[in-house]
VEXKESE-404148 format. One record per atom (N, C-alpha, C): residue in three letters; x, y, z. Coordinates in steps of 0.2 Angstrom, whole numbers, plus 5000, padded with zeros to 4 digits. Example, Ala and Ser with C-alpha at 12.3 -4.5 7.8 and 13.67 -1.06 7.14 Angstrom:
// residues 2
ALA506649725039
ALA506249785039
ALA506649845039
SER506449895035
SER506849955036
SER506450005039
***
This chain:
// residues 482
UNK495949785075
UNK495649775082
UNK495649845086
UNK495249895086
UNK495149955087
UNK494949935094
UNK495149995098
UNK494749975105
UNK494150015107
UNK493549985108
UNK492850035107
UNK492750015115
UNK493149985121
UNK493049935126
UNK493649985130
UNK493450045136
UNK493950085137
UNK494150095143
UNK494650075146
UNK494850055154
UNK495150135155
UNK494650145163
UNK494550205166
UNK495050205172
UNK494850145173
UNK495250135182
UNK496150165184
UNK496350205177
UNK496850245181
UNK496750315176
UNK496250315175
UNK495850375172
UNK495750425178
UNK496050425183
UNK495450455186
UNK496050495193
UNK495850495199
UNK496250515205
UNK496950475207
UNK496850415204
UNK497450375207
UNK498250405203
UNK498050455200
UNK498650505197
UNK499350495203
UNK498950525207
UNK499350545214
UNK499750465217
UNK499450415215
UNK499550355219
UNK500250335215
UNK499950335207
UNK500550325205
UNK501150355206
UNK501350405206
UNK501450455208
UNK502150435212
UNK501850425218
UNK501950405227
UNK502050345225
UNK501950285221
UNK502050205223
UNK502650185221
UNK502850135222
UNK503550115221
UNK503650085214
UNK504350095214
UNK504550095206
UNK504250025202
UNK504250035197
UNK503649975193
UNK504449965189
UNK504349895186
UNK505049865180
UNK504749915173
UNK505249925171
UNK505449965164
UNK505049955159
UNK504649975156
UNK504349945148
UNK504849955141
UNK505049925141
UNK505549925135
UNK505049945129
UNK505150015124
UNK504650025119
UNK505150035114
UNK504750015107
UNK505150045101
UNK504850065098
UNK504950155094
UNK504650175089
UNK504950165080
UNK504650145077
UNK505150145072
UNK504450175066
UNK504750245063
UNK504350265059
UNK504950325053
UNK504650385053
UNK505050425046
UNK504950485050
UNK505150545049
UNK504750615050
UNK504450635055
UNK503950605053
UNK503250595059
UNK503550575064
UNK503750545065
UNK504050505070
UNK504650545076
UNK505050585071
UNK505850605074
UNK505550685072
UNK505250725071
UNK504950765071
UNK505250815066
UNK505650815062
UNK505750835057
UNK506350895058
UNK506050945061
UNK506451005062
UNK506451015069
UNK506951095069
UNK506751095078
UNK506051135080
UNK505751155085
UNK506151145093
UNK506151045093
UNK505751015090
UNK505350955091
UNK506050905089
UNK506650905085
UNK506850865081
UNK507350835087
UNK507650865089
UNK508150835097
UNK508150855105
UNK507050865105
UNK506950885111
UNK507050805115
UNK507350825121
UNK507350755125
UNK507750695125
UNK508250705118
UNK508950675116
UNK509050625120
UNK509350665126
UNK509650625132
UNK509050585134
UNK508450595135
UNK508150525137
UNK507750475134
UNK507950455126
UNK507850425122
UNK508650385120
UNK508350325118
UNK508950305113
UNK508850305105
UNK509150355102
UNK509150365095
UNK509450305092
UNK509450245089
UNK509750175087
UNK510150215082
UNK509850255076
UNK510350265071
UNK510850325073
UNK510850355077
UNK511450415080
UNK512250365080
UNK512550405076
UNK513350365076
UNK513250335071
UNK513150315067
UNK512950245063
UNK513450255058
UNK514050215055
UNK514250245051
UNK514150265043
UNK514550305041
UNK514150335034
UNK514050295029
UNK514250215029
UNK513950195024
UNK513550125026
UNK513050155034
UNK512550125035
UNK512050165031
UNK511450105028
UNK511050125027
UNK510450185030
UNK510450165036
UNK510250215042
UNK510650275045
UNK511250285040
UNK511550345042
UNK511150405043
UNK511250435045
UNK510950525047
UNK511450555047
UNK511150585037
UNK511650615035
UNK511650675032
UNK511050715032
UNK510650775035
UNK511050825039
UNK511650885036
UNK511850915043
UNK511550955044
UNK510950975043
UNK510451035044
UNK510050975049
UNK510050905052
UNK509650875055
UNK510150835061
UNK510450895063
UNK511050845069
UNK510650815074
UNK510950745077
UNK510750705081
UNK511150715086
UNK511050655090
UNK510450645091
UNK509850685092
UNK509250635091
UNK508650675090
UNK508150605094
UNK507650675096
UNK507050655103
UNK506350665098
UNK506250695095
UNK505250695090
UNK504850705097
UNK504350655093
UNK503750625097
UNK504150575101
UNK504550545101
UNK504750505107
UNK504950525112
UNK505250585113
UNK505650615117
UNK505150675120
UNK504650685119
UNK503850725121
UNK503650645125
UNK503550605120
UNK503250535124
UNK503650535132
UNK504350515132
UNK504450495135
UNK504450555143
UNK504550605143
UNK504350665146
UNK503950655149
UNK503150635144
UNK502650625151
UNK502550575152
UNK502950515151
UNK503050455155
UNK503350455161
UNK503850515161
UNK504250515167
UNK503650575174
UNK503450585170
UNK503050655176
UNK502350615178
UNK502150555174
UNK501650525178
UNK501750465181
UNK502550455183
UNK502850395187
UNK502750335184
UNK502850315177
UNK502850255174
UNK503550275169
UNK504050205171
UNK504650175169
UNK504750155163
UNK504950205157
UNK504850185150
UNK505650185148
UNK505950155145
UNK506450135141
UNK506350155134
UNK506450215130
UNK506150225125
UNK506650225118
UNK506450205113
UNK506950195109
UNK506650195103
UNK507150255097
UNK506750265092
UNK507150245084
UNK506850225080
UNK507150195074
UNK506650225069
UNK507050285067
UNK506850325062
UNK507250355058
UNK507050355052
UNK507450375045
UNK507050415042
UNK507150465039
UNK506750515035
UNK506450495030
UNK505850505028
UNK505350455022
UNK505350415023
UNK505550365026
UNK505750305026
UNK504950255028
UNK505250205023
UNK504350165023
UNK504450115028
UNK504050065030
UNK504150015033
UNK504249955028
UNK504149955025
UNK504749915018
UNK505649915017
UNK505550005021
UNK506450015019
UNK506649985028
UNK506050005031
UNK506449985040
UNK506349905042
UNK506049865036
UNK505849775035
UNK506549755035
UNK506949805027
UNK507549775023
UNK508149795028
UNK508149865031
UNK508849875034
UNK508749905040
UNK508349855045
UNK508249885052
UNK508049825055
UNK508049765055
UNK507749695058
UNK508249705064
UNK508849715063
UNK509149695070
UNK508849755074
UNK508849805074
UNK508749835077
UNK507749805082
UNK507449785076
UNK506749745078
UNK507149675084
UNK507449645082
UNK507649595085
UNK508249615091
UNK508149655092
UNK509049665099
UNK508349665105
UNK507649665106
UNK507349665110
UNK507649625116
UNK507049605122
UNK506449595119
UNK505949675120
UNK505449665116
UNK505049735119
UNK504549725122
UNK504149755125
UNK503649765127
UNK503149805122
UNK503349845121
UNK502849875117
UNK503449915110
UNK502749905103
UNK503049915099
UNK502749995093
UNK502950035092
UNK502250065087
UNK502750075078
UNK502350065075
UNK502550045069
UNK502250115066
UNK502550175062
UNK502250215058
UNK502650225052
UNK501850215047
UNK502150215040
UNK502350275036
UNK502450275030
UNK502550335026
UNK501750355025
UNK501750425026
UNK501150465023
UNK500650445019
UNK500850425014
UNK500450385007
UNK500550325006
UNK500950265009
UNK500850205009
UNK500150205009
UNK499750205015
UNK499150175016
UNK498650205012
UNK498750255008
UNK498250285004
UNK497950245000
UNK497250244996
UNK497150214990
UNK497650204983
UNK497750164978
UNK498150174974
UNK497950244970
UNK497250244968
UNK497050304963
UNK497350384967
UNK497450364974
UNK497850434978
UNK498650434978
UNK498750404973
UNK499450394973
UNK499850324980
UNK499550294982
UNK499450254988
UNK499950174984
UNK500150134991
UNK500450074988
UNK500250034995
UNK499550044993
UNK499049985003
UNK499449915003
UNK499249884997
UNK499849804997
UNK500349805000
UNK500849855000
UNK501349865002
UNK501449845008
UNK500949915011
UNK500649925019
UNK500649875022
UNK499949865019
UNK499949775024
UNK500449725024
UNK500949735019
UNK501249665019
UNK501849685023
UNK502249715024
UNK502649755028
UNK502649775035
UNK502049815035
UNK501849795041
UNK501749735047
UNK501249705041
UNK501249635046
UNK502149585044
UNK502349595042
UNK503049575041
UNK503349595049
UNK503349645049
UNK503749695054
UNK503349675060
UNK502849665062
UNK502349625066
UNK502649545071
UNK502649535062
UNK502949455064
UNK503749455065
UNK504249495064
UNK504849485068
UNK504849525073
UNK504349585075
UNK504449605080
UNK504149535089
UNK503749485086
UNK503249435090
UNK503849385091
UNK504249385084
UNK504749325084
UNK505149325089
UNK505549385091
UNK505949395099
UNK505549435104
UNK504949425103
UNK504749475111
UNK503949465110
UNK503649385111
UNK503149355109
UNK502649395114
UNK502749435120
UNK502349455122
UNK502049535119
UNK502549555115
UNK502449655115
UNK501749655112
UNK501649705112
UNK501049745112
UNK501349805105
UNK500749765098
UNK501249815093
UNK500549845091
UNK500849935091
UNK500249955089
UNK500450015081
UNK499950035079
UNK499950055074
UNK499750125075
UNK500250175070
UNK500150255074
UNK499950275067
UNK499350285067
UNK498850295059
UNK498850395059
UNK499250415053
UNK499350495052
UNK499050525050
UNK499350595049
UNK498850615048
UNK498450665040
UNK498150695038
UNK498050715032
UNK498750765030
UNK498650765025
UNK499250825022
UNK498850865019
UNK499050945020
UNK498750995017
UNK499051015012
UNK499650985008
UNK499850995003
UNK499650944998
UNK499450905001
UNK499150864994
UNK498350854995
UNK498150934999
UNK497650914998
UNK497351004995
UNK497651064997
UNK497451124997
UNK497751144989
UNK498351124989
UNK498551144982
UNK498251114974
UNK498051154970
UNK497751134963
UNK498451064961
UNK498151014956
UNK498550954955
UNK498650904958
UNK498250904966
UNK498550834970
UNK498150824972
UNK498350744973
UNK497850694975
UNK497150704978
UNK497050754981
UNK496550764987
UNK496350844985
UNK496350864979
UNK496350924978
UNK495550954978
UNK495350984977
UNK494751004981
UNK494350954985
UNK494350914987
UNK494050904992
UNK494150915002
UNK493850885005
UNK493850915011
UNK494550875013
UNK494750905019
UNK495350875021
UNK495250815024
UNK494750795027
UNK494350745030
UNK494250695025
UNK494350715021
UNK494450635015
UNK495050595015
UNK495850635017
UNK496350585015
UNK496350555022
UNK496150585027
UNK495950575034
UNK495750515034
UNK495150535033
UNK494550445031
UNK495050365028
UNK495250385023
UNK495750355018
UNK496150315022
UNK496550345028
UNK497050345032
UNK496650295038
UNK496150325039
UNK495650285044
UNK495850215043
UNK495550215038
UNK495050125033
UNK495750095031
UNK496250125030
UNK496850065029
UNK497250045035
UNK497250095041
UNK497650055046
UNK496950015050
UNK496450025051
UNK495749995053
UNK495549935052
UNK495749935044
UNK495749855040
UNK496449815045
UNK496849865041
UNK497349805044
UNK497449765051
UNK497249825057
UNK497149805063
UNK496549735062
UNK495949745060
UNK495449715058
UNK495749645056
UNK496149635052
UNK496249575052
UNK496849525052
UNK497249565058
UNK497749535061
UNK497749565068
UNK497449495072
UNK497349515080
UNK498049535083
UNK498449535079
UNK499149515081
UNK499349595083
UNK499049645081
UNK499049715083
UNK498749745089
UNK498849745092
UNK498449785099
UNK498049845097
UNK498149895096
UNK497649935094
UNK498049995090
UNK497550025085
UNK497750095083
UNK497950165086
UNK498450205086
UNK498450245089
UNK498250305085
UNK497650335086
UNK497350375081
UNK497550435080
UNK498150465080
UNK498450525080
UNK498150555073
UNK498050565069
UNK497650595060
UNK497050595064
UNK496750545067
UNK495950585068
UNK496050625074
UNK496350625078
UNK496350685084
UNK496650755081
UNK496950755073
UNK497250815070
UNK496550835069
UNK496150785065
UNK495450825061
UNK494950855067
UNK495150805073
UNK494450825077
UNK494650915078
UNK495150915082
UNK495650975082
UNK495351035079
UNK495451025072
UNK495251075068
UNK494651085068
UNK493951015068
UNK493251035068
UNK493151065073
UNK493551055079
UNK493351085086
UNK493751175087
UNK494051195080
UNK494151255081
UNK494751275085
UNK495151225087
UNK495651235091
UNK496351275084
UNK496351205080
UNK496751215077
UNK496651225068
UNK497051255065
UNK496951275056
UNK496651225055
UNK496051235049
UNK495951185045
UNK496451185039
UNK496451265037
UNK496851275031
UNK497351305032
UNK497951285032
UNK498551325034
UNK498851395029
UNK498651375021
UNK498451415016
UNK498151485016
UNK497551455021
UNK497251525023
UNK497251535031
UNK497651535035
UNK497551515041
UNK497051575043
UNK496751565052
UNK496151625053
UNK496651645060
UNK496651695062
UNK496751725069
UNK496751695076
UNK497051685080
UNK496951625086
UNK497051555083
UNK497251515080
UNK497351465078
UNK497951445078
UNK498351415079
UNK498851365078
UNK498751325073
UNK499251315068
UNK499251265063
UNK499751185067
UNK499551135066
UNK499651085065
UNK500151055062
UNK500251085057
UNK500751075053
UNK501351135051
UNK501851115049
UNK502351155048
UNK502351205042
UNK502751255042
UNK502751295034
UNK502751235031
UNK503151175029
UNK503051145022
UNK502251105023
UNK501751115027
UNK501351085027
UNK501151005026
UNK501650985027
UNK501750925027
UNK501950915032
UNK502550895035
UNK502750875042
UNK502350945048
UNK502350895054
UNK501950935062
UNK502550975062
UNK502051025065
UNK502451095069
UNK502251055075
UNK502651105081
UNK502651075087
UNK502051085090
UNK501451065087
UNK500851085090
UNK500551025089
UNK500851005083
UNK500550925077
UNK500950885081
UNK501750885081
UNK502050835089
UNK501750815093
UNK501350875098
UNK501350865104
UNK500650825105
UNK500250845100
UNK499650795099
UNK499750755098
UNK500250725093
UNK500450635094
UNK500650605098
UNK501250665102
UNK501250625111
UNK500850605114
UNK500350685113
UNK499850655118
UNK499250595117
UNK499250575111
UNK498850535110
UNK499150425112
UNK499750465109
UNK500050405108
UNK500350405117
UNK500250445122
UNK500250415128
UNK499550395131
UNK499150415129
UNK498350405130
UNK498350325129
UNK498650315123
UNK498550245119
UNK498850195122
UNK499450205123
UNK500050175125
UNK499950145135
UNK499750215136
UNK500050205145
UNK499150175149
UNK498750195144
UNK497950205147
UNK497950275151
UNK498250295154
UNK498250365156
UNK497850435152
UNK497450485158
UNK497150525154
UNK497950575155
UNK497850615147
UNK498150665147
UNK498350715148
UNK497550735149
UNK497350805154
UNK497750815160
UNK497750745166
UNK498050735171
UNK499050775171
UNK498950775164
UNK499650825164
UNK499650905165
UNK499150915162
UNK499150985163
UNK499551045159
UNK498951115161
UNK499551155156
UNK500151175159
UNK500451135164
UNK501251155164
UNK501751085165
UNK501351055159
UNK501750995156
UNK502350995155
UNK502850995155
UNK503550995156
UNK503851015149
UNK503650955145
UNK503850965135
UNK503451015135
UNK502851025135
UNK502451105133
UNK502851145135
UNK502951155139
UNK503251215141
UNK504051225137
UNK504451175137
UNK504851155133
UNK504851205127
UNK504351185123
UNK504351175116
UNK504051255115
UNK503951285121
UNK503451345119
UNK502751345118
UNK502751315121
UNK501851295118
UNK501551315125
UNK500951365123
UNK500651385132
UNK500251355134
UNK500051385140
UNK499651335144
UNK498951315143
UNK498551355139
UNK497951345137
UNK497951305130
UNK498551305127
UNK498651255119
UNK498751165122
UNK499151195128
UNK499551115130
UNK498851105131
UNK498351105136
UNK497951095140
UNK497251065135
UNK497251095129
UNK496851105124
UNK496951045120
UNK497451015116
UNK497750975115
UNK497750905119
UNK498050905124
UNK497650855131
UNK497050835128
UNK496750885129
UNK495850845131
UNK495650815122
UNK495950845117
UNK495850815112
UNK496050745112
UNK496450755113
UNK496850685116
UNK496350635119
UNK496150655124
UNK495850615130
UNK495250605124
UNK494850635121
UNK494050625118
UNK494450585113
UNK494850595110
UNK495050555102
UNK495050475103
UNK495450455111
UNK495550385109
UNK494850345115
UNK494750395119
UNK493950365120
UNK493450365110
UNK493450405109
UNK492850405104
UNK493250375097
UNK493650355098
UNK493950325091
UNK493450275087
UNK493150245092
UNK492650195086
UNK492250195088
UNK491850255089
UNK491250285089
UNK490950265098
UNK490250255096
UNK489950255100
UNK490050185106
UNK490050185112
UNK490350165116
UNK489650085117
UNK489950045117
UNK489649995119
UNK489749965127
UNK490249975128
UNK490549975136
UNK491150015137
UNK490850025145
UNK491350075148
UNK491750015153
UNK492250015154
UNK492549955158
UNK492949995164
UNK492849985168
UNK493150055174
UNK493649975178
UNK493749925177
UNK494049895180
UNK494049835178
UNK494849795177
UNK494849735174
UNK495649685178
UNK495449635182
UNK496049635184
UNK496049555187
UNK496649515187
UNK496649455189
UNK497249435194
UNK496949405198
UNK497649365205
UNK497749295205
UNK498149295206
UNK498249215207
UNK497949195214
UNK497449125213
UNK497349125222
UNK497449035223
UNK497448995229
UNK497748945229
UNK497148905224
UNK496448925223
UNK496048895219
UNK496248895211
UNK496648925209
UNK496648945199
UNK496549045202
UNK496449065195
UNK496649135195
UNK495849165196
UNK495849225200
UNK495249245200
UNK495249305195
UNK494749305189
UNK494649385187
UNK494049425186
UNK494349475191
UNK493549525190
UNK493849595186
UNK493149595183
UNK492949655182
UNK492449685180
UNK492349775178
UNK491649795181
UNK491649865175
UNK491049875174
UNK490749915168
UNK490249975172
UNK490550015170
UNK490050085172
UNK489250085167
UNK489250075160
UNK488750075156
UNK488850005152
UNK488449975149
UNK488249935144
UNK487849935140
UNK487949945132
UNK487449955127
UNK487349905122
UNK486849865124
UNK486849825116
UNK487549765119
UNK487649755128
UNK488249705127
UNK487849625126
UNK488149595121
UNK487749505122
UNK488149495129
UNK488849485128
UNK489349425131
UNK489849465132
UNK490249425136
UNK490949435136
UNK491449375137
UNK491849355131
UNK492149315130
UNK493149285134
UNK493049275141
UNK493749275145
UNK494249235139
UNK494549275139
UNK495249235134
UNK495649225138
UNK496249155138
UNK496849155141
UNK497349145136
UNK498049145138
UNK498649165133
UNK499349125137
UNK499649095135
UNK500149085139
UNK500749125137
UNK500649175131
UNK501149215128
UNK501149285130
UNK500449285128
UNK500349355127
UNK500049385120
UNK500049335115
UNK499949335108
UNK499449295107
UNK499349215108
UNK498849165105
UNK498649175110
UNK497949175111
UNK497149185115
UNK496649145113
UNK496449085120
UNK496149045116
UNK495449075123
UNK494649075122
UNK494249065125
UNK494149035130
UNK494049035138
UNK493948985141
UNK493148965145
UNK492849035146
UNK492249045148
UNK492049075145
UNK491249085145
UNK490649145141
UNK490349165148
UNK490249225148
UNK489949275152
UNK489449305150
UNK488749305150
UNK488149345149
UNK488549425149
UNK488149475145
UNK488349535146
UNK487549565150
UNK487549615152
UNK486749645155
UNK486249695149
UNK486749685141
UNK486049715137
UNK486149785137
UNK485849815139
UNK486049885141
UNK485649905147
UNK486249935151
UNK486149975157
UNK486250015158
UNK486350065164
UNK486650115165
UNK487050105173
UNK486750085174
UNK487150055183
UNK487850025181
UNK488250025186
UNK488949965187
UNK488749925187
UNK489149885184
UNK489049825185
UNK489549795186
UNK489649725192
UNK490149705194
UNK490149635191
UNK490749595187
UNK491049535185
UNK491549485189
UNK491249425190
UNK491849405194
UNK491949305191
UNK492349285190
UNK492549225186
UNK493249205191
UNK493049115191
UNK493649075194
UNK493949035188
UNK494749055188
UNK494948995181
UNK495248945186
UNK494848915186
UNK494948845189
UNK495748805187
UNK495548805181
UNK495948765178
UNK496648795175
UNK496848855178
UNK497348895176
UNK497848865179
UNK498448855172
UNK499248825171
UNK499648845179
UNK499948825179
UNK500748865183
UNK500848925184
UNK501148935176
UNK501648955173
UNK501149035172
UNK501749085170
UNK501549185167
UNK500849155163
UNK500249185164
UNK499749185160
UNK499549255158
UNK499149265154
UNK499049325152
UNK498249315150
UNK497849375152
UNK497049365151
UNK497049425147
UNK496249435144
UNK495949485140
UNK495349445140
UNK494749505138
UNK493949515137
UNK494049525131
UNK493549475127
UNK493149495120
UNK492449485121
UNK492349565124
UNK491649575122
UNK491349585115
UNK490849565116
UNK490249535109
UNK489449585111
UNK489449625106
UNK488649645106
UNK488349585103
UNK487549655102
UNK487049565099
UNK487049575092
UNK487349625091
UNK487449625082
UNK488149575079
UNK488449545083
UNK489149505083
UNK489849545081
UNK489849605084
UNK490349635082
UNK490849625091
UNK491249635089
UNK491749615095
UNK492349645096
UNK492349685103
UNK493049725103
UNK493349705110
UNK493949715111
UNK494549675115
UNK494749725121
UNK494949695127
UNK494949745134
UNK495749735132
UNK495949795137
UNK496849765139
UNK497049745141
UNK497549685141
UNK497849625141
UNK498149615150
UNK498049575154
UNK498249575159
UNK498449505162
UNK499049525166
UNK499649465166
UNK499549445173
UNK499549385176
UNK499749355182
UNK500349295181
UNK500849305188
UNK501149285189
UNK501249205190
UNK501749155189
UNK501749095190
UNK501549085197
UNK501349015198
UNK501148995205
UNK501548965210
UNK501648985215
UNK502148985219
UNK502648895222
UNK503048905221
UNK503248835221
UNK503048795229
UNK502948745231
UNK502948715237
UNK503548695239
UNK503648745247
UNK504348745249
UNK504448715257
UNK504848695258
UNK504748675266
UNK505248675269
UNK505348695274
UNK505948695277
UNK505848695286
UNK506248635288
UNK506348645296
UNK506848605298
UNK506748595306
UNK506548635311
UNK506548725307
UNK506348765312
UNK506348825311
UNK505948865316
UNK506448885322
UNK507248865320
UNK507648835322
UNK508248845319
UNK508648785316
UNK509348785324
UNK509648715323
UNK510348735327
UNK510848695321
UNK511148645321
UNK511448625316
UNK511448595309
UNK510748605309
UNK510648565302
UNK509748605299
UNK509848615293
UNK508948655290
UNK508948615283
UNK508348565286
UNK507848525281
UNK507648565278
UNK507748535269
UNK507348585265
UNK506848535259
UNK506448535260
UNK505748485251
UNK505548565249
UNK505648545241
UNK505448565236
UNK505448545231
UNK505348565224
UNK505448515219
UNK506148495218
UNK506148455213
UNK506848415212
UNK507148455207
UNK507748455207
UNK508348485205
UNK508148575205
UNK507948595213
UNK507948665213
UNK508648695216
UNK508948735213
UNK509548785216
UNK509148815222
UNK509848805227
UNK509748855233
UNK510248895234
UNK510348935241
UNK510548985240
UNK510549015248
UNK510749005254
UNK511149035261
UNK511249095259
UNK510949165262
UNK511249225263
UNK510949245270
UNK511549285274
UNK511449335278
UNK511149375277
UNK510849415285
UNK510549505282
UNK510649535282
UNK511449525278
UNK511649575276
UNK511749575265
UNK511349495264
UNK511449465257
UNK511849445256
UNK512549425260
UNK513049375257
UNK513049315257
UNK513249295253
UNK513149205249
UNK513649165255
UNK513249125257
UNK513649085261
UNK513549015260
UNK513348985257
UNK512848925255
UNK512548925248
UNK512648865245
UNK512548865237
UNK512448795237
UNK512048745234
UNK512048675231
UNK511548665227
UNK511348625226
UNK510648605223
UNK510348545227
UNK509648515223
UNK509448445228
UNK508948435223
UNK509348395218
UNK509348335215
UNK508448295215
UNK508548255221
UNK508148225224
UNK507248265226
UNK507248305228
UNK506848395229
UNK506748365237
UNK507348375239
UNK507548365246
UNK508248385246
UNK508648425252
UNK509248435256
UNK509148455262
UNK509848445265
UNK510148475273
UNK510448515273
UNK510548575272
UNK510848625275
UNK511248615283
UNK511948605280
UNK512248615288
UNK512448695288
UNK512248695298
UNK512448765300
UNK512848785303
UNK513348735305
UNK513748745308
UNK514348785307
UNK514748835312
UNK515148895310
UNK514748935308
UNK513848945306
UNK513549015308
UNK513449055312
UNK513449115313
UNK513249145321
UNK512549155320
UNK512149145329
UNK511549155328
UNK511349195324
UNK510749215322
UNK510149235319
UNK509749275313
UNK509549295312
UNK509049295303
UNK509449265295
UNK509149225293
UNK509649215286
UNK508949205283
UNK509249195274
UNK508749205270
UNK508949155265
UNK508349085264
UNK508549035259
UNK508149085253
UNK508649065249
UNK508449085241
UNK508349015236
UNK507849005234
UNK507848955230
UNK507448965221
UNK508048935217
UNK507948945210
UNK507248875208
UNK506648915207
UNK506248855205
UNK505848865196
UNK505748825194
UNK505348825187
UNK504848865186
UNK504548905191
UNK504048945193
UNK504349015195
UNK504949025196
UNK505249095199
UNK505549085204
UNK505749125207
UNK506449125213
UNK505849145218
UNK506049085226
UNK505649075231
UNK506049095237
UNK505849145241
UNK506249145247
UNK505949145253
UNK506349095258
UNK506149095264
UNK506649105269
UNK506349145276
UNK506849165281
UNK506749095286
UNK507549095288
UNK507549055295
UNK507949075300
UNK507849045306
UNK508449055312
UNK508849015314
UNK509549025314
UNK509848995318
UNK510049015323
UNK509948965330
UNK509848985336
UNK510548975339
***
């Protein structure tokens, strides 16, 4: 499920807002991958320590996930501790947590890391395989494995945290198995193990919606190097370049890191990465200047716009409210090419999406164009939507997922206000809850019936706050007593 459908709307100036606006709740994330992942050596191996949770640091030495490596002291930050960095300097609230072993397949983090999958719940999950799993078998590759592991790992990450968002961090080529005589990939272009790499997390996304999208960190290494930024061939490196990967050409120097950050923040936050800039914080950190940070950025930004090619829509907005009629969702597209439809999906989970109306697309345009749909018939209860836009050839790619909140319970309370007694109807068997303005609990019962009286007497006059616990979410109303 690649995303070719590309949300601009905090792409843009609202940098600053976020910035300025008030704190958002946590997104709980978990990386669990090998190398690639926790970055292998330093500067990149224990940048940012302190604001990551490394699961395996401390583990005892006859855990399986020991780190036991003392050329590789933990704790250790990688690409999550870069991740998490620019999550903090763009004003978005990440809890970021990494479960990584060295080589380590998603087979070996199936067998001896589940609890760690299940202590969520998460929000968001990225799953990165070993190097050559996903390879062809003839490239020394074990794809069966891939898919079946992964989607393993899928499914118990869904089983405790039915809403997360799991996505896949697809790697990138190795110049050792491809520049040196005798390996897999030995004369040919580097852009073939690449390709390889493509078409097995591609597939897999393809046919398990249960994946959010690919985080295309290997194609953002090749665009890198077609665009001259960075070595193709580290063998023969050329003047003004930066290699990508490390002397052992296998694992990322801090340059190959920091592209994964970037990308996998691109993918992860929707945010442009440019927006950072060359006095990015981790850049600077790691040594990297300001024109490599900056250079790196924008590859970023092009990679995970152009990841599946040519753009059938630009979507600059997509958003839904609750209003007393059902939920209202609009949304709006800068271009359209080749769109048939658009497909409104609802979800009570966050995971199963079922169609509820079809919406004409306009064909191809080049004007905005504005989308606006009433769900009439929208539940209570957390709803979650998405768009499955459909061109006229039948191919179909999916927007990002957006949640509205239950609907408000019906409360009533009077007189208001009050002198010794404060009627309350709501529903039946709601907890409530009497506090002053200063929060203390003075009042506590429930009402069985979806009726009570609050007696007032022995308060002193003025502002109090009922709290009440309903099936829909905690409801508060102010009263006086006079």
């Amino acid at each position: 499920m690649l995303h070719r459908l590309h949300s601009f709307w905090l792409l843009s100036g609202c940098w600053a807002g976020l910035l300025a606006g008030p704190a958002a709740a946590q997104t709980r994330i978990l990386f669990i991958g090998n190398s690639f992942t926790h970055g292998n050596a330093a500067p990149v191996l224990n940048y940012n320590a302190v604001g990551i949770t490394d699961e395996n640091y401390g583990l005892p030495p006859n855990s399986p996930r020991y780190q036991a490596d003392p050329a590789m002291p933990g704790p250790w930050g990688g690409v999550p501790g870069i991740f998490k960095k620019m999550t903090d300097q763009a004003g978005k609230a990440y809890d970021v947590h990494m479960e990584a072993v060295s080589a380590a397949t998603l087979s070996y983090h199936y067998t001896n890391a589940l609890s760690v999958v299940q202590q969520g719940p998460w929000d968001q999950v990225v799953l990165q395989e070993n190097s050559i799993q996903p390879l062809p078998v003839a490239r020394t590759g074990r794809p069966a494995d891939f898919l079946n592991y992964a989607t393993r790992l899928e499914q118990a990450v869904h089983a405790g945290s039915p809403a997360a968002r799991v996505y896949l961090y697809q790697t990138w080529p190795r110049a050792d198995m491809t520049y040196p005589a005798g390996q897999p990939y030995s004369g040919l272009p580097i852009d073939t193990m690449t390709r390889d790499l493509r078409r097995a997390y591609a597939y897999l996304a393809a046919h398990n919606s249960h994946f959010t999208a690919v985080a295309p960190v290997g194609d953002a290494w090749l665009r890198a190097m077609q665009a001259g930024i960075a070595a193709g061939n580290p063998y023969a490196p050329n003047p003004g370049q930066f290699s990508l990967w490390a002397p052992d050409n296998l694992h990322a120097s801090k340059w190959g890191s920091y592209l994964a950050a970037c990308v996998l923040f691109a993918q992860l936050t929707g945010l442009d990465p440019r927006l950072l800039g060359p006095t990015e914080q981790a850049a600077v950190a790691l040594d990297i200047t300001g024109p490599a940070a900056a250079a790196l950025q924008q590859i970023a930004f092009q990679q995970v716009l152009a990841m599946a090619g040519p753009l059938p829509v630009v979507l600059t907005a997509f958003a839904a409210q609750r209003q007393a009629a059902g939920v209202r969702l609009h949304w709006a597209t800068a271009t359209e090419q080749q769109n048939a439809r658009f497909d409104v999906q609802r979800s009570p989970d966050g995971v199963a999406f079922a169609t509820i109306a079809t919406v004409p697309g306009r064909g191809d345009s080049q004007q905005p164009t504005s989308y606006d749909l009433l769900d009439a018939l929208a539940p209570s209860a957390v709803l979650y939507y998405r768009l499955r836009q459909v061109d006229v050839g039948g191919a179909a790619t999916f927007s990002p997922v957006v949640a509205v909140g239950p609907a408000a319970a019906s409360v009533s309370l009077y007189p208001n206000p009050a002198r010794e007694q404060l009627f309350i109807a709501g529903p039946a068997a709601t907890a409530y809850r009497v506090r002053n303005s200063l929060g203390q609990l003075l009042r506590q019962a429930t009402m069985p019936a979806g009726q009570a009286t609050v007696e007032l007497a022995g308060l002193p006059g003025g502002l109090y706050q009922l709290e009440l616990e309903t099936a829909t979410g905690r409801v508060r109303r102010t009263f006086v007593r006079e």
